[in-house]
C-alpha positions as a printed Julia matrix, in Angstrom:
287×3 Matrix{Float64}:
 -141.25  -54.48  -46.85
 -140.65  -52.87  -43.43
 -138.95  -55.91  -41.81
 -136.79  -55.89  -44.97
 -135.88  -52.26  -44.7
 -135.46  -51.86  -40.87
 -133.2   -55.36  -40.33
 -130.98  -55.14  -43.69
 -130.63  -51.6   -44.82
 -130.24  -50.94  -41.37
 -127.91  -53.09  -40.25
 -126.06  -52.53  -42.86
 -125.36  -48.9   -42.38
 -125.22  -49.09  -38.85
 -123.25  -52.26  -38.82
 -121.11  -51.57  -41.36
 -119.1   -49.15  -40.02
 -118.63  -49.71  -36.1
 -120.19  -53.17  -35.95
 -122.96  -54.71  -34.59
 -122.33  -54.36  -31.15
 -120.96  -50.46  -31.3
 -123.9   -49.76  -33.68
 -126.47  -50.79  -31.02
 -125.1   -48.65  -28.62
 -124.41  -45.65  -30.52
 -128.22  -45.88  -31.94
 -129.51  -46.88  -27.49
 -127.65  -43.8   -26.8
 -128.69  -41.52  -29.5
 -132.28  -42.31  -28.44
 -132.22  -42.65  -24.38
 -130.0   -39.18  -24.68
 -132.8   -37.72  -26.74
 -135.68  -38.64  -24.18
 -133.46  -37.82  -21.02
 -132.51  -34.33  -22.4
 -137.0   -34.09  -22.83
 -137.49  -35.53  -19.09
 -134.7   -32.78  -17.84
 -136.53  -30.01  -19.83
 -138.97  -30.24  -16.77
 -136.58  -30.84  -13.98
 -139.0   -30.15  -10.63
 -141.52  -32.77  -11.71
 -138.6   -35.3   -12.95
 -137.24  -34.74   -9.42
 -141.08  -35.38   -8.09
 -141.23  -38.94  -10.01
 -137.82  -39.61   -8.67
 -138.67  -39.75   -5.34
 -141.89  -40.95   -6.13
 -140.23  -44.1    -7.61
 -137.88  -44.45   -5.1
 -140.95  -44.49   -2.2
 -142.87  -46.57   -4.06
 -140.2   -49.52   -4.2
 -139.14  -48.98   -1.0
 -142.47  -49.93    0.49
 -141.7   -53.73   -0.78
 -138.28  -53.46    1.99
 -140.85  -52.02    4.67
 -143.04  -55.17    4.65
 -139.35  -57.32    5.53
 -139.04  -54.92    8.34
 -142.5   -55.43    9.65
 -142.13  -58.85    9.22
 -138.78  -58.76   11.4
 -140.1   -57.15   13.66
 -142.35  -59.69   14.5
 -139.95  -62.19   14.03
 -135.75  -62.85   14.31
 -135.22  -64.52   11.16
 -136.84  -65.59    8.09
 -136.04  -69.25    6.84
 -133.31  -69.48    9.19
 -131.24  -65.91    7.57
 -131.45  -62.62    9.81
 -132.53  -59.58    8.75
 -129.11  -58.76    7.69
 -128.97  -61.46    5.78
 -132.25  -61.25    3.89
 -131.39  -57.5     2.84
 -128.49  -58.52    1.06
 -130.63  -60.41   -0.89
 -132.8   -57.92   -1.54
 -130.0   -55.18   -2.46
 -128.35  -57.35   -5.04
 -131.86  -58.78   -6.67
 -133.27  -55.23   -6.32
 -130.54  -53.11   -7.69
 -129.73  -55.75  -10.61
 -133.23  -55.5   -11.39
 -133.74  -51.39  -10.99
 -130.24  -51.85  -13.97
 -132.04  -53.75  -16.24
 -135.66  -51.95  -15.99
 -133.9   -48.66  -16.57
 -131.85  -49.62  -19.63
 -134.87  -52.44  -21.05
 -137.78  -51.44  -19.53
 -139.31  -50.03  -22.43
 -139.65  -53.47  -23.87
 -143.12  -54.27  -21.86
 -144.49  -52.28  -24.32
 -143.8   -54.46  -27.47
 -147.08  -56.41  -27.22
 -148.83  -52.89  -27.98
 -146.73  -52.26  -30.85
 -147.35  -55.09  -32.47
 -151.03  -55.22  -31.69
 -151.32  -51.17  -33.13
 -148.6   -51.52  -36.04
 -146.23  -49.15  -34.71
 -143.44  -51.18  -34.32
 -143.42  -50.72  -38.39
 -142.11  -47.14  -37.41
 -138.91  -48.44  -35.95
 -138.49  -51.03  -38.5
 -138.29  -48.61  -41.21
 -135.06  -46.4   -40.35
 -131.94  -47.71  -40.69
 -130.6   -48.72  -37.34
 -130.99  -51.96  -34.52
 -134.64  -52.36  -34.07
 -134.11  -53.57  -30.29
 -131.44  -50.77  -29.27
 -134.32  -48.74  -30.76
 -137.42  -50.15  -28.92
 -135.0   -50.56  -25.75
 -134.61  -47.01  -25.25
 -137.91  -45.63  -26.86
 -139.48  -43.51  -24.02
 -136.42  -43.81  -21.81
 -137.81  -43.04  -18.44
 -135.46  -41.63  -16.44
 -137.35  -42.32  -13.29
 -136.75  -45.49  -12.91
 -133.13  -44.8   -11.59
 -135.37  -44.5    -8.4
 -135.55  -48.04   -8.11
 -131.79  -48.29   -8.26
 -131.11  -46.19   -5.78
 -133.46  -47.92   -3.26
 -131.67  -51.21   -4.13
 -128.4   -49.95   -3.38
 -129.29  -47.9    -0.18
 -130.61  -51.49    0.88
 -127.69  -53.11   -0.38
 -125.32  -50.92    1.03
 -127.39  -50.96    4.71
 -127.18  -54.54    4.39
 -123.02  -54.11    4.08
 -123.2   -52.27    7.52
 -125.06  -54.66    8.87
 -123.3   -58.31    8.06
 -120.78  -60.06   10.09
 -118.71  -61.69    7.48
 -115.3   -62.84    6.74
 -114.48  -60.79    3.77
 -112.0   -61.74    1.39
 -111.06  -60.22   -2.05
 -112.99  -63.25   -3.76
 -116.04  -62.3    -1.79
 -115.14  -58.62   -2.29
 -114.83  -59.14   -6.04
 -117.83  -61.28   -6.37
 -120.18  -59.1    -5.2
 -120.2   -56.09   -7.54
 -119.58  -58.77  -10.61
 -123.06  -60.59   -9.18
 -124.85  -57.41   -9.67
 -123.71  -56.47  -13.11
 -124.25  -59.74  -14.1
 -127.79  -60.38  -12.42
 -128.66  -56.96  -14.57
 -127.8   -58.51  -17.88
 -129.48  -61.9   -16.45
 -132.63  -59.64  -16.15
 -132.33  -57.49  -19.53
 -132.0   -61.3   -21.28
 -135.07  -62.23  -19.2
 -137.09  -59.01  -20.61
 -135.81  -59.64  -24.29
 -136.69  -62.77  -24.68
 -139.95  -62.1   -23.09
 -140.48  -58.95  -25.52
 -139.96  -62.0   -28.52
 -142.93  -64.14  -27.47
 -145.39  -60.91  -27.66
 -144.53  -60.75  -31.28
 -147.17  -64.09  -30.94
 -148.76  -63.32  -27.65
 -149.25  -60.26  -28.17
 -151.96  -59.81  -24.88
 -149.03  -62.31  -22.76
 -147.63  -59.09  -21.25
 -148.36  -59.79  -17.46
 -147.22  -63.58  -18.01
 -143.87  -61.64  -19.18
 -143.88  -59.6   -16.07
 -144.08  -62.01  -13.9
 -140.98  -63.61  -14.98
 -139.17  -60.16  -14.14
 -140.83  -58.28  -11.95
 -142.22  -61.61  -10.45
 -138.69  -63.07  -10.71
 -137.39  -59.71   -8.06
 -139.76  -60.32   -5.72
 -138.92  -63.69   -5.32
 -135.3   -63.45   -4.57
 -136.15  -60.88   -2.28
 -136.69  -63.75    0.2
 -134.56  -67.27    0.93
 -134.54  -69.92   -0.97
 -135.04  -71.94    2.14
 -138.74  -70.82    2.24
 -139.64  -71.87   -1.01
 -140.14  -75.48   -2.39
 -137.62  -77.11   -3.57
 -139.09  -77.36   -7.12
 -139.48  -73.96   -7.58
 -135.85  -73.51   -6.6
 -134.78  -76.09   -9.36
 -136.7   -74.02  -11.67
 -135.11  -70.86  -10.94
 -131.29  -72.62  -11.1
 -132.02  -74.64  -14.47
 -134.82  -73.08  -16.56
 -135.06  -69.3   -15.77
 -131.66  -69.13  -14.29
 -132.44  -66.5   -11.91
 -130.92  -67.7    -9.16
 -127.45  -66.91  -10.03
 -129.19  -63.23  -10.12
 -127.89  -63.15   -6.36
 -129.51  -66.68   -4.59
 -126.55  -68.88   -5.11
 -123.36  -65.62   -5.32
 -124.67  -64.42   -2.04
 -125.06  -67.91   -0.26
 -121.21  -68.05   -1.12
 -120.57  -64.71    0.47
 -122.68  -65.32    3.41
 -120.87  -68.63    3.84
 -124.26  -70.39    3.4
 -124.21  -73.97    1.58
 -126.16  -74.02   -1.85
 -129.58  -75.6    -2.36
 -129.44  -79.18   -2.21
 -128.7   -80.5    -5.53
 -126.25  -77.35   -6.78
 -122.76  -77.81   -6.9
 -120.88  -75.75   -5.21
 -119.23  -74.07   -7.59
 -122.24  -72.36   -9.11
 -122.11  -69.13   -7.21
 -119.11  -68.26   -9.21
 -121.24  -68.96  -12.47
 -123.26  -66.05  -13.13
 -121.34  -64.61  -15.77
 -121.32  -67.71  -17.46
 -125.03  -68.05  -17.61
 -125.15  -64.35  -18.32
 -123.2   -64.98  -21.54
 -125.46  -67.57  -22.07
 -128.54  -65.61  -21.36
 -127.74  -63.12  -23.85
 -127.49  -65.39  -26.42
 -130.71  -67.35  -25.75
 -132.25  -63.85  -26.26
 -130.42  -62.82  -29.4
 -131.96  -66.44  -31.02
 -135.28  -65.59  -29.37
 -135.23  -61.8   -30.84
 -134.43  -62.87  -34.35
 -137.22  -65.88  -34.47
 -139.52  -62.85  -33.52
 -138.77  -60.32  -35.74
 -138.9   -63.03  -38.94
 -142.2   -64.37  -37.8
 -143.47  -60.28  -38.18
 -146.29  -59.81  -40.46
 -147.2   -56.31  -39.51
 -151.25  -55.54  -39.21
 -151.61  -54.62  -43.03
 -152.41  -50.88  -41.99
């Protein structure tokens, strides 16, 4: 009776109004405003977290400058190099943890029964569960990625044109909604898994870290992997090859670094098929 009542009554007020699209925003905002206005209520220890987040990811960046300075390049890319692919992976992924980061927690609410809560008032269960317990702190992270990203700017010695000018902000958006596809579709498979959180996580979180570093130091299965079944890679691996002037792994055309919104679009909708087979295969726990 809950799935009934949260996905049709629901959608249908929600939906029928603005549509589906403006209906999950207006009910992501209504709740992320609602926990941002609590976190701001306490403004001195939101700061604290803040910078707390911010160190905290930044330590990942000081183990690639340890490592350089021990050695001058990593997989044949300076140091220049390998922060700009750490800025774009890092603040695409900081995007998509702040707006769907709440998500991790979906194993737990189907394990306890309290994702019946959501599905009982009448708006988008995921814009709901997206933006329960909106931490705010996690903008921390994006900040890191862009000082990094930005550092990395300074740094580079490249011949700049508008494509490579244009390409590199839409490679960042884009690698956000990659990840926020990523974490949905991961959020589906707890409604069956619901203990699989870490295998989640390290599709995500797992999935940063990796493009934090070449692709030339990696095998070249794994690099396959992340082009054609988890597209990561066109999170910033194959856009910021182009921009460095770098050729693409060996067996991806070309043409590929200018695909990320693409496989975005794409993404999105793998997730939205992967969401609903979740949410029908619901039983609740009976309590």
């Amino acid at each position: 009776m809950a799935e009934r009542t949260g996905q049709g009554t629901g959608s249908r007020r929600t939906h029928g109004r603005s549509g589906p699209a403006l209906g999950s925003w207006r009910t992501y905002r209504l709740v992320a405003g609602m926990w941002i206005r609590s976190t701001m209520a306490y403004r001195s220890s939101f700061v604290l977290t803040l910078v707390t987040s911010f160190c905290v990811t930044f330590f990942d960046f000081v183990v690639i400058l340890l490592m350089f300075g021990q050695v001058r390049g990593l997989g044949g890319f300076s140091f220049a190099e390998v922060a700009l692919l750490y800025g774009t992976a890092g603040t695409s992924f900081g995007l998509a943890d702040l707006t769907m980061g709440s998500l991790q927690r979906m194993g737990k609410r189907v394990r306890d029964g309290s994702l019946d809560t959501f599905l009982m008032r009448p708006a988008p269960l995921l814009a709901q569960v997206a933006a329960d317990k909106f931490a705010l702190r996690r903008f921390g992270r994006v900040a890191q990625g862009l000082l990094v990203l930005v550092w990395a700017l300074a740094l580079l010695d490249v011949e700049w044109t508008p494509l490579k000018v244009l390409l590199l902000p839409v490679t960042v958006v884009c690698g956000a909604v990659i990840f926020a596809a990523v974490m949905v579709v991961g959020a589906s498979t707890l409604f069956w898994l619901q203990d699989a959180a870490e295998v989640t996580n390290s599709f995500t979180y797992g999935g940063n870290t990796l493009l934090q570093y070449p692709p030339t130091i990696f095998a070249q299965e794994l690099v396959r992997g992340v082009v054609y079944v988890v597209p990561l890679a066109f999170v910033s691996w194959l856009p910021a090859l182009y921009v460095l002037g770098r050729p693409a792994p060996a067996g991806v055309p070309d043409w590929a670094a200018f695909a990320s919104p693409l496989v975005a679009a794409v993404s999105c909708g793998v997730a939205g098929l992967a969401w609903r087979a979740g949410i029908r295969s619901y039983r609740s726990t009976g309590s």
